[in-house]
Backbone as CSV, one residue per row, in Angstrom:
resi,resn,N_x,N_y,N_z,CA_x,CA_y,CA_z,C_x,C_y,C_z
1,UNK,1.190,-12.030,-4.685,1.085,-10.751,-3.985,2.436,-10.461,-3.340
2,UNK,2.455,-9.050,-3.384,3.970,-8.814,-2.699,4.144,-7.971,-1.183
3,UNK,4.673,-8.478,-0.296,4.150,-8.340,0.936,5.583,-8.140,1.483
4,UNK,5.519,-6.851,2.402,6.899,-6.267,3.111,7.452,-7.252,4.314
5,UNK,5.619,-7.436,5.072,5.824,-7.740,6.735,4.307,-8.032,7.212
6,UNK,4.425,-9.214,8.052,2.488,-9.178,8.722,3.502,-9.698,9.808
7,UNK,2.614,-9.153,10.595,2.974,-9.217,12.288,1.695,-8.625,12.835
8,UNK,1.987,-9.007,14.673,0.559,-8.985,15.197,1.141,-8.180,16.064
9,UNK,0.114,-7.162,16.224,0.484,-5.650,17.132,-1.090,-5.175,17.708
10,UNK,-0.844,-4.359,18.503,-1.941,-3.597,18.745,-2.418,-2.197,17.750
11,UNK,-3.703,-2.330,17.258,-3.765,-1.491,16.398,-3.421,0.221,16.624
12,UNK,-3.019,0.988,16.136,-2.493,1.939,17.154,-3.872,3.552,15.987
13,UNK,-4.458,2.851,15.303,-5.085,4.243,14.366,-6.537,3.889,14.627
14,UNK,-7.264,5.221,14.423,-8.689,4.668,13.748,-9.770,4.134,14.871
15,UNK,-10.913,4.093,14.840,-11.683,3.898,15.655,-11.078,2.568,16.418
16,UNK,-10.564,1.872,15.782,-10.629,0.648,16.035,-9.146,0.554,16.841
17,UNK,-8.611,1.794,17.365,-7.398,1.906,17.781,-7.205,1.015,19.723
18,UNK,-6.429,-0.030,19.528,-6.146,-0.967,20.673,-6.092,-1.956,20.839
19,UNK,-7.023,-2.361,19.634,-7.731,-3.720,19.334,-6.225,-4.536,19.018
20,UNK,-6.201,-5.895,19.224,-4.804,-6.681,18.838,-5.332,-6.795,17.477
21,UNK,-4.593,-7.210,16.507,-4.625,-6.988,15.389,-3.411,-8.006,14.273
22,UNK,-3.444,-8.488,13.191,-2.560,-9.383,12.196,-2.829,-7.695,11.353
23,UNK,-1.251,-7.214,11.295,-1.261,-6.351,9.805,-0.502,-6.957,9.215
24,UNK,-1.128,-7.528,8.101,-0.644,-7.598,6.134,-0.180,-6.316,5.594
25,UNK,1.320,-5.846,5.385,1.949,-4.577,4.865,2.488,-5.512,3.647
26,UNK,1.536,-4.323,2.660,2.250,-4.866,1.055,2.891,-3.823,0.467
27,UNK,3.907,-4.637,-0.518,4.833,-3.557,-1.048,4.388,-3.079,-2.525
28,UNK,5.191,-1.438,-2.120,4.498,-0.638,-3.539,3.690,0.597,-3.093
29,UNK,3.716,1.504,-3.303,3.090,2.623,-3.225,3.087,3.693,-4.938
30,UNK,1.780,4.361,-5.055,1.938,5.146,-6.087,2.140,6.714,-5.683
31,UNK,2.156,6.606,-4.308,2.114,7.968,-4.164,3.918,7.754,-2.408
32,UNK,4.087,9.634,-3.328,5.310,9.874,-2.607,4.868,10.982,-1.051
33,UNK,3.748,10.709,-0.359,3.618,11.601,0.980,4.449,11.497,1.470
34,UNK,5.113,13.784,2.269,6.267,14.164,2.361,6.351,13.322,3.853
35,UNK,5.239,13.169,4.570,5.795,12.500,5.824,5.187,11.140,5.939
36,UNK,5.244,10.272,4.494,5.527,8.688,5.001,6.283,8.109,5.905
37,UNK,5.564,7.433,6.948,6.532,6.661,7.967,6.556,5.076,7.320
38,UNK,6.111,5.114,6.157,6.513,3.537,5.758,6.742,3.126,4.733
39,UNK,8.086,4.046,4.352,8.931,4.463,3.123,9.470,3.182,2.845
40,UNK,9.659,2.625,3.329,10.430,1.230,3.642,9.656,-0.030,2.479
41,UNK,8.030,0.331,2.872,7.850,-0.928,1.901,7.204,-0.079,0.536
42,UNK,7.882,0.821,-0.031,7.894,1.331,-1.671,8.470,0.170,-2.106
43,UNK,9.609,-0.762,-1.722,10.236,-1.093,-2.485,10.435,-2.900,-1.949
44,UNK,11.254,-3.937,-2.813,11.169,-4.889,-2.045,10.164,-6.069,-1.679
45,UNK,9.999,-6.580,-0.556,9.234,-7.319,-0.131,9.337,-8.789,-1.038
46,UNK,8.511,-9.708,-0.143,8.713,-11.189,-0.498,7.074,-11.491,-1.161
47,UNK,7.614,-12.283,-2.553,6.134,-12.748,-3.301,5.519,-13.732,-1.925
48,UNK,4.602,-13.877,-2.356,3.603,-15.033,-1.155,2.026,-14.920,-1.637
49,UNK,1.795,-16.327,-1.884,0.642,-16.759,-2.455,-0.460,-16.210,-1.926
50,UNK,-2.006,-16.072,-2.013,-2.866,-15.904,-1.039,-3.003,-17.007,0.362
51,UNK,-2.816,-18.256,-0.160,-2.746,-19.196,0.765,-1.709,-18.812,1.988
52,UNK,-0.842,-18.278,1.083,0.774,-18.180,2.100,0.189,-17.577,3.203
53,UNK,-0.275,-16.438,2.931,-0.603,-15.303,3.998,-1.784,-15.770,4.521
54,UNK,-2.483,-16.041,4.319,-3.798,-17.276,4.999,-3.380,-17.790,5.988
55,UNK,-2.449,-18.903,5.718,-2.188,-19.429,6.246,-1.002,-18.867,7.848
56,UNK,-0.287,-17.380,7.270,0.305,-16.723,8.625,-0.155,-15.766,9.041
57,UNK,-1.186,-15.402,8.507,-2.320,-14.926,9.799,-2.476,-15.145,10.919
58,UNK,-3.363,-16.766,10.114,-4.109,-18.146,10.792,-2.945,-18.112,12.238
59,UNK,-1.922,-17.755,12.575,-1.256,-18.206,13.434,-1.230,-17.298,14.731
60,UNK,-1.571,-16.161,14.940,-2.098,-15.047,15.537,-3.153,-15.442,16.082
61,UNK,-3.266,-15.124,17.398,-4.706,-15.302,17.852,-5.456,-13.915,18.046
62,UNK,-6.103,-13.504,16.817,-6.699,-12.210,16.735,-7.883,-12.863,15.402
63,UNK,-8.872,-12.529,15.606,-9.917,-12.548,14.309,-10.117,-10.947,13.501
64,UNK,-8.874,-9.829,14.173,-9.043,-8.814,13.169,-7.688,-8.476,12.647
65,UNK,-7.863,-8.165,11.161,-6.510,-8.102,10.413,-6.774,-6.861,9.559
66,UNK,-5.733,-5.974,9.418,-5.305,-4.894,8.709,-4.766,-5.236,7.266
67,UNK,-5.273,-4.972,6.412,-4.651,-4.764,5.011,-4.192,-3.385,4.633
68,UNK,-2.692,-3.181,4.439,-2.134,-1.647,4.508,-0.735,-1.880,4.237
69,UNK,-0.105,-0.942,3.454,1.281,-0.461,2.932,2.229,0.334,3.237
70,UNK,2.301,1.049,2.522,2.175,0.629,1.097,0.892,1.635,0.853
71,UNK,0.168,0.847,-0.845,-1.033,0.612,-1.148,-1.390,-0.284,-1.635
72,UNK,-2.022,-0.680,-0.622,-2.574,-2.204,-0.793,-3.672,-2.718,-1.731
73,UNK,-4.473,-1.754,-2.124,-5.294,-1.939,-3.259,-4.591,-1.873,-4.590
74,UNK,-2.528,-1.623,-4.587,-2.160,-1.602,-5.875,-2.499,-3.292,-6.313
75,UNK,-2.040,-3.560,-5.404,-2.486,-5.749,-5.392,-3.573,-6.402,-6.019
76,UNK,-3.219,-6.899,-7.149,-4.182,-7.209,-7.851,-5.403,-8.397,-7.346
77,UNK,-4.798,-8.882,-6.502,-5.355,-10.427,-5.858,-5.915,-9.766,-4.259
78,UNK,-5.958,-8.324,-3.985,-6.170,-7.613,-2.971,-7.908,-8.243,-2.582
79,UNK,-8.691,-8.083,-3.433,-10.239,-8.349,-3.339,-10.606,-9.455,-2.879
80,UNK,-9.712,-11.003,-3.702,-10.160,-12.077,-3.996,-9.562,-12.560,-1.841
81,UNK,-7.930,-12.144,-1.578,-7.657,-12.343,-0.328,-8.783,-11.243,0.927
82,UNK,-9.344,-10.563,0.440,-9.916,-9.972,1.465,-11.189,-10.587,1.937
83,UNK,-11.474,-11.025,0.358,-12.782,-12.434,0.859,-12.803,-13.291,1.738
84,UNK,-11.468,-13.854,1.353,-11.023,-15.251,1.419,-11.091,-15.116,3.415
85,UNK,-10.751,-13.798,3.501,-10.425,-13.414,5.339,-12.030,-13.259,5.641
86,UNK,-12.796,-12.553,5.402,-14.186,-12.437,5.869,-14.603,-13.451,5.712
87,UNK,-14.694,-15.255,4.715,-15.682,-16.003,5.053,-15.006,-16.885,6.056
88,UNK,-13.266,-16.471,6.294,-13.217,-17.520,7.000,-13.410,-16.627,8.657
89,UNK,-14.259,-15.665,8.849,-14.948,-15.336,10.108,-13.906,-14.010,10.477
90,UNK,-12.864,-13.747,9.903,-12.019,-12.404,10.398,-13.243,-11.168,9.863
91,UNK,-12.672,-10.090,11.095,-13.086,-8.434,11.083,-11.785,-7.896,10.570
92,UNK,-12.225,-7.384,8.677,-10.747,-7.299,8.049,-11.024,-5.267,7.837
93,UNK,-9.916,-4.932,7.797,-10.204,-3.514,8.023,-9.172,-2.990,6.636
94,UNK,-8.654,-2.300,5.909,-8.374,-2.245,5.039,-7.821,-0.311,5.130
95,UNK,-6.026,0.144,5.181,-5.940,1.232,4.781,-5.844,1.849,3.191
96,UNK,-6.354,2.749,3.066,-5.770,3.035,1.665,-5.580,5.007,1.700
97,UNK,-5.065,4.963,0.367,-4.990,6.597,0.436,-6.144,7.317,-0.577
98,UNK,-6.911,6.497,-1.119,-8.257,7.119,-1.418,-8.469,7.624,-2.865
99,UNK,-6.958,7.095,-3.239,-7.366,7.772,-4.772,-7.002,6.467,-5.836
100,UNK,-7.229,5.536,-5.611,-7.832,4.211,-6.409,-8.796,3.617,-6.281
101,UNK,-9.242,3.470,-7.731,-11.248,3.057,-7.160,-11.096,1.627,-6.217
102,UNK,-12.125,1.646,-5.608,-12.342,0.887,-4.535,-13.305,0.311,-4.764
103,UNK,-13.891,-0.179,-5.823,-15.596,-0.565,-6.133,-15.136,-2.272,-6.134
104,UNK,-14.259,-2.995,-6.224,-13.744,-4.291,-6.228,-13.597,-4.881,-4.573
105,UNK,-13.613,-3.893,-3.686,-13.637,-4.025,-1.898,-14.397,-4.927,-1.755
106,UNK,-14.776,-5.767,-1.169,-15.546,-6.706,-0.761,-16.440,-6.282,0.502
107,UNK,-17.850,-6.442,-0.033,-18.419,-5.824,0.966,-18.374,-5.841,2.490
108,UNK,-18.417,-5.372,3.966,-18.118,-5.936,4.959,-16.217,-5.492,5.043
109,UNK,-15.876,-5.768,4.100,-14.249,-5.010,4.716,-14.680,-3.371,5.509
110,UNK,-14.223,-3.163,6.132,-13.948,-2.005,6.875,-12.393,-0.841,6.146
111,UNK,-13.523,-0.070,5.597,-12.052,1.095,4.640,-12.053,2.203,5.666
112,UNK,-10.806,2.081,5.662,-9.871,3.316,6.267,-9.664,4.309,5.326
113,UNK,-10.121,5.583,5.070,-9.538,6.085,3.883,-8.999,7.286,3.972
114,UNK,-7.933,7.561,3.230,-6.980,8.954,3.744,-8.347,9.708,2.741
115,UNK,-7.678,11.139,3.624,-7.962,12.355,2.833,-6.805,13.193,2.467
116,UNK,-6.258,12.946,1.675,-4.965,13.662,1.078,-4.849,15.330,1.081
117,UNK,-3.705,15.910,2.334,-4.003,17.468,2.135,-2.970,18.078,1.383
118,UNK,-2.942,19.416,1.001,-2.163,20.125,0.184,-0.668,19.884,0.954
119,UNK,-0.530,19.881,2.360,0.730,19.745,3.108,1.174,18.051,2.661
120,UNK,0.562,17.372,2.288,1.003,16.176,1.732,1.898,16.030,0.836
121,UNK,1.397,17.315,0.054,2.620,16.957,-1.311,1.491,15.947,-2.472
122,UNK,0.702,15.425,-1.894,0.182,14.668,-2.792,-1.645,14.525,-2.482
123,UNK,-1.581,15.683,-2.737,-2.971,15.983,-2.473,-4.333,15.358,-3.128
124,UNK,-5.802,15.427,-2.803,-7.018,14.859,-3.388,-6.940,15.955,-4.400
125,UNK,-7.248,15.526,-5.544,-7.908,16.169,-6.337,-9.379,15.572,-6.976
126,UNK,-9.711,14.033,-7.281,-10.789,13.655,-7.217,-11.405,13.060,-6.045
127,UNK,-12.586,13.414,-5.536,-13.395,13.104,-4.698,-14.173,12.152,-4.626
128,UNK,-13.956,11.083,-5.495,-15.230,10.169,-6.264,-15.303,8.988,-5.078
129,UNK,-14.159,8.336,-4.642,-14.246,7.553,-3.787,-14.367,8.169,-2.199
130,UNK,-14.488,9.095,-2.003,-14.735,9.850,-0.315,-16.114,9.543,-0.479
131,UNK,-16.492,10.265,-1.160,-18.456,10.082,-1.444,-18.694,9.054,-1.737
132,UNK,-18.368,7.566,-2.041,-18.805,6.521,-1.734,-18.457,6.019,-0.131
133,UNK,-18.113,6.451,0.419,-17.834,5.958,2.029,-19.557,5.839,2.496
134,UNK,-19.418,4.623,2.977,-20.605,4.034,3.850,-20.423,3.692,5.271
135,UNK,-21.564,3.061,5.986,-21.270,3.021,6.995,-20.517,1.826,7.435
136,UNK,-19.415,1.697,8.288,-18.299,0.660,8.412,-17.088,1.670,8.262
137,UNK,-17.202,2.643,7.173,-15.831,3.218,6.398,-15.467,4.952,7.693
138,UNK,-14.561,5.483,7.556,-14.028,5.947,7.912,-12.648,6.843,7.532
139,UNK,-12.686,8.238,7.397,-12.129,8.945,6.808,-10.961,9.341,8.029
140,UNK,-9.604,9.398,7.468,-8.781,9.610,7.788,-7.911,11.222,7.535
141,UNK,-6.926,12.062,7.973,-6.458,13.196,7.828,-5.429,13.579,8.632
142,UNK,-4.332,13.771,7.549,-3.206,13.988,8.395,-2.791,15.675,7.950
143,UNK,-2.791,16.204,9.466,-2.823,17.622,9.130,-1.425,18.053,9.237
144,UNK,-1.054,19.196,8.427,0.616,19.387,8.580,0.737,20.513,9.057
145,UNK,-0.021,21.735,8.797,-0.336,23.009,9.428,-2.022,23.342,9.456
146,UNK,-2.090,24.467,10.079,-3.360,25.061,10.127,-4.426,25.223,8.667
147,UNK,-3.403,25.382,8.350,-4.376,25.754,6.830,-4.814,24.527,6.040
148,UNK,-4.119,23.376,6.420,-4.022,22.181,5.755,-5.360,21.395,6.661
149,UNK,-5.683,21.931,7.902,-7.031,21.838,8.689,-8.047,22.187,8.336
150,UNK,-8.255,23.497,7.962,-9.100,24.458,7.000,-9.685,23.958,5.945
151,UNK,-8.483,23.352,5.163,-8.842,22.935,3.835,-9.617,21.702,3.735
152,UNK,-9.347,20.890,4.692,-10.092,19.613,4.846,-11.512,19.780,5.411
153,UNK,-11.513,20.451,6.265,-12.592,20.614,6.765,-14.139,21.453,6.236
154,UNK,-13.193,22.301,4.774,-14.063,23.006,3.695,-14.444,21.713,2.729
155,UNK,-13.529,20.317,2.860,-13.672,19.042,1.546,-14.854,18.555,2.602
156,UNK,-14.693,17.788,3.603,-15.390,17.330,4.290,-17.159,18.198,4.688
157,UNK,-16.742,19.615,4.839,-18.089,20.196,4.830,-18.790,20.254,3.489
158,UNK,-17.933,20.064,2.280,-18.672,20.050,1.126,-18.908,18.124,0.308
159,UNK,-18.378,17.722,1.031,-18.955,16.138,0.922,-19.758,15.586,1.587
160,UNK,-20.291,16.926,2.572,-21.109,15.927,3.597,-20.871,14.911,4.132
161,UNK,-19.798,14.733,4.950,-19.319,13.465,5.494,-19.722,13.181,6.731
162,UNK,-19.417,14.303,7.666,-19.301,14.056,9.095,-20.215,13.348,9.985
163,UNK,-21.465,13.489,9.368,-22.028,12.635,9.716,-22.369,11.193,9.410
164,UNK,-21.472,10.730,8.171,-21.638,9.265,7.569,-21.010,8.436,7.730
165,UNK,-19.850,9.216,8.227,-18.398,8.275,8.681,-17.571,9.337,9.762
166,UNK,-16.930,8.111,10.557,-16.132,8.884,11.789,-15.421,9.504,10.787
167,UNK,-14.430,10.834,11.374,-13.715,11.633,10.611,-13.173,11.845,11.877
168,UNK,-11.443,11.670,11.555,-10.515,11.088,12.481,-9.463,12.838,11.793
169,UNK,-8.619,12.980,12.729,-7.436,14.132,12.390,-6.103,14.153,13.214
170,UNK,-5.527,13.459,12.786,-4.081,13.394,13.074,-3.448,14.197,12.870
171,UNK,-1.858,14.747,13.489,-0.973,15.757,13.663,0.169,14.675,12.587
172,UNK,0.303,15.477,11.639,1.997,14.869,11.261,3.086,15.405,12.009
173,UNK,3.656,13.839,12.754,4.668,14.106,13.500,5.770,15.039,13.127
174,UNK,6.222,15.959,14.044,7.213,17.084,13.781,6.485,18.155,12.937
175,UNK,5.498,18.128,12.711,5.093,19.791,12.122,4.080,20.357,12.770
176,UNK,3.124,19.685,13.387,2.087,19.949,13.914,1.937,19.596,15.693
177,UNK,2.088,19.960,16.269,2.275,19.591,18.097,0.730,19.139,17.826
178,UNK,-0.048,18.212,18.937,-1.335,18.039,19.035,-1.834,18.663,19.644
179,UNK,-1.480,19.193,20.549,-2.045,20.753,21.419,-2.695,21.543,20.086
180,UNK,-2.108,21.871,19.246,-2.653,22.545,18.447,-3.323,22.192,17.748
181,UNK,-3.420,21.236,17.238,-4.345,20.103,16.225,-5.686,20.483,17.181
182,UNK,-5.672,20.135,18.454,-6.600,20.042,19.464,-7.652,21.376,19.298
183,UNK,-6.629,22.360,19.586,-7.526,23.167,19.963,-8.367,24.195,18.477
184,UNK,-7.662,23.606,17.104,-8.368,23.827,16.353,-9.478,23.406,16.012
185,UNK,-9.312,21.657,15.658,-10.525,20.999,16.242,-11.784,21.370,17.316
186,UNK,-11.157,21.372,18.488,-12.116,22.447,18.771,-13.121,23.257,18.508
187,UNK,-12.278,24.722,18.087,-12.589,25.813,17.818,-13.238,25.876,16.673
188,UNK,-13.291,24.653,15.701,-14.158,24.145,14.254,-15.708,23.864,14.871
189,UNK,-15.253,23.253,15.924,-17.234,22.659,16.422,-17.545,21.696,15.706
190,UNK,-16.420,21.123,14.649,-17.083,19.529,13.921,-16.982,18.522,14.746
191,UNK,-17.543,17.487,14.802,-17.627,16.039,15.096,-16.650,15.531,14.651
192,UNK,-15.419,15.636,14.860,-14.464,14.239,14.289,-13.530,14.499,15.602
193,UNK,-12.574,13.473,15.409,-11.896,12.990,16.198,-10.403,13.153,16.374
194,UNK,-9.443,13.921,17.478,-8.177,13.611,17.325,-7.829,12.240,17.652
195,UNK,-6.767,12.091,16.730,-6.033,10.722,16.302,-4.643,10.613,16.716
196,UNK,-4.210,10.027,17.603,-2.559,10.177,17.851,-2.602,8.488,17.485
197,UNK,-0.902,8.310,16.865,-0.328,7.423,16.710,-0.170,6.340,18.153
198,UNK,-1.201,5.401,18.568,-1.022,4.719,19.506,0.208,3.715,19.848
199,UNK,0.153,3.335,18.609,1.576,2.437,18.678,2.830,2.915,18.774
200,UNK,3.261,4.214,18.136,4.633,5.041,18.128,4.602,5.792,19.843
201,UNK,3.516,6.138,20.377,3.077,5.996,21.724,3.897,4.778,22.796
202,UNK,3.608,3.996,21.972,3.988,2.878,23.209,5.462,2.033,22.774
203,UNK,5.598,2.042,21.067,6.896,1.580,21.428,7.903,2.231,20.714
204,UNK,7.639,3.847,20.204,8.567,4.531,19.413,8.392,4.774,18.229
205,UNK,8.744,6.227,17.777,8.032,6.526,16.098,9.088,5.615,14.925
206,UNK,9.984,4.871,15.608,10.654,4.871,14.574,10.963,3.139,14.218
207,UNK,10.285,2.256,15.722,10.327,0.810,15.495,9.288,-0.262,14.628
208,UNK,9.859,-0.625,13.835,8.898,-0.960,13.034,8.330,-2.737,13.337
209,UNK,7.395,-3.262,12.848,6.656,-4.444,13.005,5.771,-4.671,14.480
210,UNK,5.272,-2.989,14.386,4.737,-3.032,15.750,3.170,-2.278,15.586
């Protein structure tokens, strides 16, 4: 497996945002989103066995670990290590961007899953894995303008989600202020959640292994 960086941080996304945390960042991405903040591991990174990373986890005193890129489901040995973390007693949580099947997940992982908007540049066009989201899973959205709010919120009202999984909505930094994110949200009346970057919060949008 090919792996950028694991380090232990406070989780800064997602319901589960505060919690201390081991993130596993693997290298490789198939997709080019215009505001990736983790351009860095497209490329690169050090091979390391499943054991390897087992074993530098194991050294963290946290029982919850992030699997995320990257895309971490490009990893072929992604399933067999995500096991390997749930029997040995970790709460493993797993990001992805939603458009590689996911039916190999191991049950009990916790999926994070983007919803890709037109302001992405690299938008959803199949829906197949949103509509498998169960309960544990959790839909993600990074909004770039207003309309890119709209549009999600017409995918999400026509997948029937909101009520099956939290549905989280983040501002992409520099295009969207959260004031405004906010008060659209709002003014929608859906159930989901604004999402600010907790960690770029506390130690900067631009320091990484944090």
């Amino acid at each position: 497996m090919r792996v950028t960086e694991i380090f232990y941080s406070v989780q800064g996304e997602s319901t589960h945002a505060g919690r201390p945390c081991v993130f596993v960042r693997f290298t490789g991405c198939d997709l080019r989103c215009q505001y990736c903040d983790t351009a860095y591991s497209f490329y690169g990174g050090k091979a390391m066995t499943r054991a390897e990373i087992l074993d530098e986890v194991a050294r963290h005193p946290t029982k919850f670990v992030c699997l995320t890129g990257g895309e971490p489901v490009l990893q072929k040995e992604l399933p067999e290590l995500a096991q390997e973390l749930l029997d040995r007693g970790y709460d493993v949580s797993l990001e992805t961007h939603g458009q590689r099947p996911l039916d190999r997940i191991p049950r009990g992982v916790k999926k994070i899953v983007d919803l890709k908007t037109p302001g992405s540049q690299e938008p959803h066009t199949d829906f197949r894995e949103l509509e498998r989201l169960t309960a544990g899973d959790e839909l993600k959205v990074v909004v770039c303008s207003e309309s890119d709010f709209h549009w999600a919120v017409g995918v999400i009202d026509r997948l029937d989600l909101w009520t099956r999984v939290p549905v989280l909505f983040s501002p992409s930094q520099g295009q969207v202020h959260p004031k405004a994110l906010s008060e659209w949200l709002l003014a929608s009346g859906r159930t989901a959640r604004l999402q600010l970057q907790l960690h770029k919060l506390i130690w900067g949008p631009d320091v990484r292994g944090v």
